[in-house]
Every structure is written in structure tokens, then in C-alpha cells.
C-alpha positions as CSV (number, residue, x, y, z in Angstrom):
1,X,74.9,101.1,93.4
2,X,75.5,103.9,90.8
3,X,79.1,105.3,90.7
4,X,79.8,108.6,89.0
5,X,83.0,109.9,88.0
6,X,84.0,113.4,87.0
7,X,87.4,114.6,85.8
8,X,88.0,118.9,87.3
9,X,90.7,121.0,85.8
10,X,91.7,122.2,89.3
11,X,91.2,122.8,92.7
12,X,91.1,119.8,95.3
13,X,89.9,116.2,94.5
14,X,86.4,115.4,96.8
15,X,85.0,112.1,97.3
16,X,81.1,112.6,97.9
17,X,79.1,109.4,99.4
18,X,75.3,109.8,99.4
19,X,72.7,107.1,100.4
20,X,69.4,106.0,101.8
21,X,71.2,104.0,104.6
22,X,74.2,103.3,106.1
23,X,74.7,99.8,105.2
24,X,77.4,97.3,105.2
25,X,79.2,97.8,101.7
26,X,79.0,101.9,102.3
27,X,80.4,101.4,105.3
28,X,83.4,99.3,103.8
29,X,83.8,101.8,100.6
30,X,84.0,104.7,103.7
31,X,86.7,103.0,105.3
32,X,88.5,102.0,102.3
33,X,88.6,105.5,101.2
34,X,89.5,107.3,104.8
35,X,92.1,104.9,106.0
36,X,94.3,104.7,102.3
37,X,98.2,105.2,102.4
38,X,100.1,106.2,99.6
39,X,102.4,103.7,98.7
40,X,106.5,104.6,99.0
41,X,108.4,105.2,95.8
42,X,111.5,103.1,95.6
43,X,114.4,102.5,92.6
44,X,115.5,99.5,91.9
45,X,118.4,99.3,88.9
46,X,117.3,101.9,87.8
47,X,113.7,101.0,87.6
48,X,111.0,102.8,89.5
49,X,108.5,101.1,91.9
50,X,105.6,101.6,94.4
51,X,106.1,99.6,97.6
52,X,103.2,98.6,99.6
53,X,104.0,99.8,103.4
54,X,102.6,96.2,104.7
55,X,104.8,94.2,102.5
56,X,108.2,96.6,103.8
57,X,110.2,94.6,106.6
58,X,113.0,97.3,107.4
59,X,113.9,100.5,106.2
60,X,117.8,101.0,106.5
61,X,120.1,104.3,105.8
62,X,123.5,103.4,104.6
63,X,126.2,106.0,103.8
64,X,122.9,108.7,103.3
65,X,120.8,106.5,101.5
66,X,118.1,105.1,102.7
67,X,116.8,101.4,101.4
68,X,113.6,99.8,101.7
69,X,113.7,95.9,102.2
70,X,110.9,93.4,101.6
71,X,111.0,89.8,101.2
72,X,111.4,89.9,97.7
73,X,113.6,93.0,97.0
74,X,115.9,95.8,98.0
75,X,115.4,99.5,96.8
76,X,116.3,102.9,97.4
77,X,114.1,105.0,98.9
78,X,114.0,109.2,99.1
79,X,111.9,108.5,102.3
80,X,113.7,109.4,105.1
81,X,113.5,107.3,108.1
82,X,111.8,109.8,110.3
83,X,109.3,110.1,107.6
84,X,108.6,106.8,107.3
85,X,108.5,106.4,111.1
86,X,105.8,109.2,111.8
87,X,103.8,108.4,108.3
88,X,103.5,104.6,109.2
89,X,103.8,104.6,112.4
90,X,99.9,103.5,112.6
91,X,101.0,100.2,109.8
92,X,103.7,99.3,112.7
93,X,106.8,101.3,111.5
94,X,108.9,101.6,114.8
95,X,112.3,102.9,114.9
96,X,114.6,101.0,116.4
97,X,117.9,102.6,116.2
98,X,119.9,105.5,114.9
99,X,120.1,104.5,111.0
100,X,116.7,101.9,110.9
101,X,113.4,100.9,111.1
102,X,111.5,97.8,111.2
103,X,107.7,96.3,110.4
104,X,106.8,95.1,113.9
105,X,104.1,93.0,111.8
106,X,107.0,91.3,110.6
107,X,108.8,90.0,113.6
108,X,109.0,86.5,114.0
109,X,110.8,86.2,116.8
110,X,111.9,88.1,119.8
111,X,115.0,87.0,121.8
112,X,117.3,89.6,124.8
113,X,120.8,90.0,124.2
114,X,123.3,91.5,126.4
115,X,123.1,95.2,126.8
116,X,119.5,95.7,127.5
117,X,118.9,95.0,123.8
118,X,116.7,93.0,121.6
119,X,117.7,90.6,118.5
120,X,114.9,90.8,116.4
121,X,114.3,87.9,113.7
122,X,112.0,89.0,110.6
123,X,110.0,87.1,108.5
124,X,112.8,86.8,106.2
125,X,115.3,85.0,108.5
126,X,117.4,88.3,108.8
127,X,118.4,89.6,112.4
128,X,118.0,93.2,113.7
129,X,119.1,94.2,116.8
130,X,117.0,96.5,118.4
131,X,118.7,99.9,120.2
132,X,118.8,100.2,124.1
133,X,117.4,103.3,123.7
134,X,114.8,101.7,121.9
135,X,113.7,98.7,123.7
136,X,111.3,100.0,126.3
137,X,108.9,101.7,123.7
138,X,109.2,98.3,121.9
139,X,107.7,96.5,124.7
140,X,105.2,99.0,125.2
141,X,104.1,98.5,121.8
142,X,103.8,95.1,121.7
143,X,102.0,95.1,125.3
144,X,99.5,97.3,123.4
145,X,100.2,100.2,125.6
């Protein structure tokens, strides 16, 4: 397979596929192209980082921040959670109450507590307790409704 690269002074990047047939590895390159997400900027001690959306657990806002938590690390964020909940909602981003949300691909365990909600325990070992308001598009979710 022959790849081409061109640099353009302006106007709008364009990724241009041609071939004989549609095979396997084209097919793969297509999808790896159409279904790429951008990455979320975080700061960390002052140091700048790109966080992968699948390796995020939670997103939290404290005092109008808002910090992104993976296994390895915490960060600040200028995403804002309803950003982050409508960009990757499709990677399992699912807001779960007022100031938060989680990775349902990282849920580890599900268990009811009183008041119709829902302790959540992450791949980490931390708890999240999931909203009232929240609980009935969570099971809906993970019923695959």
C-alpha cells in the first residue's frame, strides 16, 4: 500500500482513501480514521497532559474545577462535565450526579443503597454513589436500552 502525505497552508485537512477493493486493512484504516476522539487536555503540577477518554474513571468538579481521575493520576481539566458527558457519551461517559461523571466501562461492581441510589465501585477500589435522579438511565444503559 502506498501512503502519500502532503502538508497545505490552509483551508480544511481531507483524508482521501482510493482503492481497487474494499478489503480488510482498508476497511480497518476507514474505521480508525472515522471513529478517532481527541484526547482531553489535563494539568497536572503544572505539567500538561493528554488523557485518553478509555483510561478516564470519573470526572469530578470541586469548588469550579473540574478533575479528571484515572488509575494512575489526578488532573485538572478545562472540560466541563457536560462536555465531557455529550462528547463521550458514545466511550461510556454517564453522568451521574450534579458535580460528576463516571466511565461505565470502569465499574466493577454495582450494589443499591438506601434512597433509590446506587454505590458504584470502580476499577480503582473508589466508591461513587450514583444520584436518584440518575439511577434509572443507569439501568437502562447497562440493560442496553
Amino acid at each position: 500500500m502506498k501512503i502519500t502525505l502532503q502538508q497545505i497552508p490552509d483551508g480544511q485537512d481531507e483524508v482521501i482513501i482510493r482503492y481497487r477493493e474494499l478489503t480488510e486493512q482498508i476497511d480497518e484504516l476507514i474505521q480508525s480514521i472515522s471513529h478517532r476522539r481527541d484526547k482531553i487536555y489535563a494539568e497536572k503540577d503544572g505539567a500538561k497532559m493528554l488523557v485518553s477518554p478509555d483510561k478516564v474513571l470519573y470526572l469530578e468538579s470541586v469548588d469550579n474545577m473540574v478533575y479528571v481521575y484515572t488509575k494512575e493520576a489526578v488532573a485538572k481539566t478545562n472540560l466541563t462535565l457536560s462536555a465531557a458527558e455529550s462528547i463521550y457519551s458514545s466511550d461510556g461517559f454517564f453522568r451521574c450526579g450534579k458535580s460528576m461523571v463516571i466511565n461505565i466501562y470502569h465499574i466493577e461492581y454495582l450494589k443499591s443503597i438506601s434512597g433509590n441510589r446506587v454505590d458504584v465501585t470502580m476499577d480503582n477500589g473508589e466508591h461513587v454513589i450514583i444520584s436518584r435522579r440518575y439511577v434509572k438511565a443507569l439501568r437502562s444503559i447497562l440493560k442496553g436500552e
